[in-house]
C-alpha positions as CSV (number, residue, x, y, z in Angstrom):
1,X,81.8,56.2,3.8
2,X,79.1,58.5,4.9
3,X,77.3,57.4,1.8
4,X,77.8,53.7,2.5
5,X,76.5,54.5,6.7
6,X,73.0,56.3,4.6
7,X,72.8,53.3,2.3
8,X,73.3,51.2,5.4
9,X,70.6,53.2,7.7
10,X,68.3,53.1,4.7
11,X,68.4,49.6,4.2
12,X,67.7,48.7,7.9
13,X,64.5,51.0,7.8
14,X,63.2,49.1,4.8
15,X,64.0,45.9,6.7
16,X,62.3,47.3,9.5
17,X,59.4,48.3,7.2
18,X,59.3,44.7,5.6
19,X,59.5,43.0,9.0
20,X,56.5,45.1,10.1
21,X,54.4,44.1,7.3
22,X,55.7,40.7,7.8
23,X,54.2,40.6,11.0
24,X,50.8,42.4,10.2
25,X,50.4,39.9,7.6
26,X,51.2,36.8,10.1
27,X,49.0,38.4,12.4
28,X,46.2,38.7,9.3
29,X,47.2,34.7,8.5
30,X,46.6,34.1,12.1
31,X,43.1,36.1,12.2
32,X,42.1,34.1,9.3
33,X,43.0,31.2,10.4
34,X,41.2,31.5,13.8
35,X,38.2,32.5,11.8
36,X,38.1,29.4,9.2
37,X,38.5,27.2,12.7
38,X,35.6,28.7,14.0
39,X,33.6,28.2,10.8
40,X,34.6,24.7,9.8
41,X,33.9,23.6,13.4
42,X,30.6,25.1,12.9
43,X,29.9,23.2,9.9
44,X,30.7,20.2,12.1
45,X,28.5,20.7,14.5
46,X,25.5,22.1,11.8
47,X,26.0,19.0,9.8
48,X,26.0,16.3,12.9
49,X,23.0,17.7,13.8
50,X,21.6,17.5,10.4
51,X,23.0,14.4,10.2
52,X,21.5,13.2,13.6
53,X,17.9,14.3,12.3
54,X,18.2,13.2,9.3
55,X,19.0,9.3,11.0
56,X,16.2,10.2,13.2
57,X,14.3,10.9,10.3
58,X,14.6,7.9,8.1
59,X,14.4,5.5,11.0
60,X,11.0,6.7,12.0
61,X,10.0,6.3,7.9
62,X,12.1,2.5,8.3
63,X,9.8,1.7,11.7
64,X,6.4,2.7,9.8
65,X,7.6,1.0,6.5
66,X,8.6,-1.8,8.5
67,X,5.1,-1.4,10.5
68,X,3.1,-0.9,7.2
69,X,5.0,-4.0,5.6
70,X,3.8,-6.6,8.4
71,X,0.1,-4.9,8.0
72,X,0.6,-5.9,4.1
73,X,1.8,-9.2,4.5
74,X,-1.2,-10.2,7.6
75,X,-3.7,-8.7,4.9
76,X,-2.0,-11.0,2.3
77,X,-2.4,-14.0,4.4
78,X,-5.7,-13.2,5.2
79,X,-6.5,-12.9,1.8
80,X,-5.1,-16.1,0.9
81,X,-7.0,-17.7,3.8
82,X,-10.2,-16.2,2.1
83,X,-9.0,-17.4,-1.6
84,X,-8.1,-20.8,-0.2
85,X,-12.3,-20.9,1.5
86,X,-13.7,-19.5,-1.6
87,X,-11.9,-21.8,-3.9
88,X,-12.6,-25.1,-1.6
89,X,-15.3,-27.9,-2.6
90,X,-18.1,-27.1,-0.8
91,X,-20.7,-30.2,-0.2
92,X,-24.0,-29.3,-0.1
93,X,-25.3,-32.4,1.6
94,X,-25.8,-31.0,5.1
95,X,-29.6,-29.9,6.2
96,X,-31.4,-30.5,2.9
97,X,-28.6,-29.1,0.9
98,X,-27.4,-26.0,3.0
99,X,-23.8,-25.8,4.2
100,X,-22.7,-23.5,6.8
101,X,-19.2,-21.4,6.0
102,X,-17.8,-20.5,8.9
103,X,-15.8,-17.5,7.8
104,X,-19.0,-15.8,6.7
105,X,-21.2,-17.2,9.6
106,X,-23.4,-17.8,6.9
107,X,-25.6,-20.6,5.1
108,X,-25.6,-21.5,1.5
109,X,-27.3,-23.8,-1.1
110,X,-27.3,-24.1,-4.6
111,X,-29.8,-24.3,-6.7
112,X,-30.3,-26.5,-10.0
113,X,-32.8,-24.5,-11.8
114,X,-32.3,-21.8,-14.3
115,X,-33.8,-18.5,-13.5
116,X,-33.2,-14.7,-14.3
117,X,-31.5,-13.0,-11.4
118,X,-34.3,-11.5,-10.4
119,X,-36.1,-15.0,-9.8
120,X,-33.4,-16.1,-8.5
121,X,-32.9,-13.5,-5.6
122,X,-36.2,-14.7,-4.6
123,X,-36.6,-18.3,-4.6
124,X,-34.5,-21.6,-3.9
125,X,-34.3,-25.5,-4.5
126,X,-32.1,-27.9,-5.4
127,X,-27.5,-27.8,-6.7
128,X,-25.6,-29.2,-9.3
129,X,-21.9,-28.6,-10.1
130,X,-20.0,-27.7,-12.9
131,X,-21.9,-24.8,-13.9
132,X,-22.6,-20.9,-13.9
133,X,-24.4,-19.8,-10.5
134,X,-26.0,-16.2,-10.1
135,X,-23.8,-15.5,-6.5
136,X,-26.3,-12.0,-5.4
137,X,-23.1,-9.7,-6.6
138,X,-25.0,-6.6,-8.6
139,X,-24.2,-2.7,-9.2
140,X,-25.2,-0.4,-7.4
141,X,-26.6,2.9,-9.9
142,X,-26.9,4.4,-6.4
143,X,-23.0,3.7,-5.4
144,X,-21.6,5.2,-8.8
145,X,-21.7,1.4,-10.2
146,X,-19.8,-0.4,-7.6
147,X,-20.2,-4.1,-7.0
148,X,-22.2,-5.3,-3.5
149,X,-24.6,-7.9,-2.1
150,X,-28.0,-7.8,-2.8
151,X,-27.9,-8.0,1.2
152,X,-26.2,-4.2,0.4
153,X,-23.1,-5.2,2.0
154,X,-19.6,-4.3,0.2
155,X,-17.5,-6.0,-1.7
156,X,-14.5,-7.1,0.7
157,X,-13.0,-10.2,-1.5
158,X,-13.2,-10.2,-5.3
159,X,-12.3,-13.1,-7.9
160,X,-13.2,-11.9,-11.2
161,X,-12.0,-13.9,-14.5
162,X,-9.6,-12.2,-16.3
163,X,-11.5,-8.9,-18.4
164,X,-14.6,-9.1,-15.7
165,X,-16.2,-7.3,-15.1
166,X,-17.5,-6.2,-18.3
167,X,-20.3,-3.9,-19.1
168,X,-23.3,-6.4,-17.6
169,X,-23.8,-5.8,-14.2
170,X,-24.6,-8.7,-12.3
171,X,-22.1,-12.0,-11.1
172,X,-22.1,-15.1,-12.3
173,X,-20.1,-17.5,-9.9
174,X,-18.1,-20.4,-12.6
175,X,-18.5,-23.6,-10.6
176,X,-15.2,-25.0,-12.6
177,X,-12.8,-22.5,-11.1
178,X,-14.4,-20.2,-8.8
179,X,-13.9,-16.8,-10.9
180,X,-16.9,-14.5,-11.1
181,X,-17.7,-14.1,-14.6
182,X,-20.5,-10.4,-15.1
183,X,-23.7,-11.5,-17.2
184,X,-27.2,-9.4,-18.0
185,X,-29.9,-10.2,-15.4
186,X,-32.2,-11.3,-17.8
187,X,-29.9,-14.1,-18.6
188,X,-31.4,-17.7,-16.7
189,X,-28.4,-19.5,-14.7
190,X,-29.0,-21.5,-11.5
191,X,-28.3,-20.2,-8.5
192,X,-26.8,-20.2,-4.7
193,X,-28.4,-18.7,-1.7
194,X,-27.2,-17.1,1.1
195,X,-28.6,-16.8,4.8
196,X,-27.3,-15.3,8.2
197,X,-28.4,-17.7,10.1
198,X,-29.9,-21.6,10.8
199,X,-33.4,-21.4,9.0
C-alpha cells in the first residue's frame, strides 16, 4: 500500500508538472495571440492608408487624363474647323481676285501663270483652278529643315499627300484636293499670294 500511496504522490506531481506547462503554454498561446492581433490590425491600418493614397493617387492621374482628354478633343475640333476652311472652295472674285479668310485675317489670290518659286514669291496676277499652286511653304536650312512661311512663320496646320514630303523642299498646293504635294523650286507652277492686310 505504501507503494501504491508513492505511485499515487508521484503521479499527482507529474499532473501538477503537466498542468503547469499546460498553463505556461496557454499563457504563451495567449501572448501570441495578442501579438498577431496587434500585427494584423496594423496591417489594416498600413494597407487603408496605402489604399487611401493610392485612390488619391489614381484620381488625381483620372482628373488630368480626363483634363488632358477634353484639351485633345478641343484641339481635334479645332483642327477639323481648320481642315474643313482649308479644304472649302474659295472664290476669287472679290477685289480684283483677292479673297479675305477670316481664320487667317489674311488676303489671297491666285495666280494663272507659271513661274519658279522664286518668281513667284515676288510677283502676282491672275487664278485658275484645277491645278498645282506654289503656296510660300519652304525649308528652312537654318531650322534643321523644317517646313515654314516664307513670311518665317511656323507650320501650325499641315495637309501633305500621302509620302510628302519628299526630298524637294518647297509646297505645291493640288487645287483638286487640297494636299500639299513638295516639288524643286526651279519647277514653274502658278501660284497664290498671301497678304496681312487690305492692299
Amino acid at each position: 500500500m505504501a507503494k501504491l500511496e508513492t505511485d499515487l504522490v508521484d503521479e499527482r506531481e507529474r499532473n501538477r508538472e503537466l498542468e503547469r506547462k499546460i498553463a505556461e503554454t496557454k499563457r504563451k498561446n495567449d501572448d501570441l495571440e495578442a501579438q498577431l492581433d496587434s500585427q494584423v490590425a496594423e496591417m489594416s491600418r498600413t494597407i487603408s492608408a496605402r489604399m487611401a493614397q493610392n485612390t488619391t493617387d489614381l484620381m488625381e492621374k483620372i482628373t488630368k487624363l480626363e483634363a488632358d482628354l477634353r484639351f485633345e478633343r478641343i484641339k481635334t475640333v479645332e483642327i477639323a474647323k481648320l481642315q474643313a476652311d482649308l479644304n472649302r472652295p474659295m472664290t476669287f472674285s472679290d477685289l480684283d481676285g483677292w479673297s479675305y479668310l477670316a481664320k487667317t485675317a489674311s488676303w489671297y489670290k491666285a495666280f494663272d501663270q507659271e513661274m519658279t518659286f522664286d518668281e513667284a514669291e515676288a510677283y502676282s496676277e491672275t487664278v485658275r483652278s484645277d491645278s498645282l499652286f506654289w503656296i510660300g511653304l519652304k525649308e528652312n536650312p537654318n531650322k534643321g529643315n523644317a517646313f515654314e512661311w516664307t513670311d518665317g512663320s511656323s507650320v501650325v496646320f499641315r495637309n501633305w499627300h500621302l509620302g510628302q514630303p519628299d526630298s524637294y523642299a518647297h509646297a505645291l498646293l493640288d487645287s483638286y484636293d487640297g494636299e500639299w504635294w513638295s516639288a524643286s523650286l526651279t519647277s514653274q507652277w502658278r501660284f497664290i499670294c498671301k497678304t496681312s492686310s487690305q492692299f
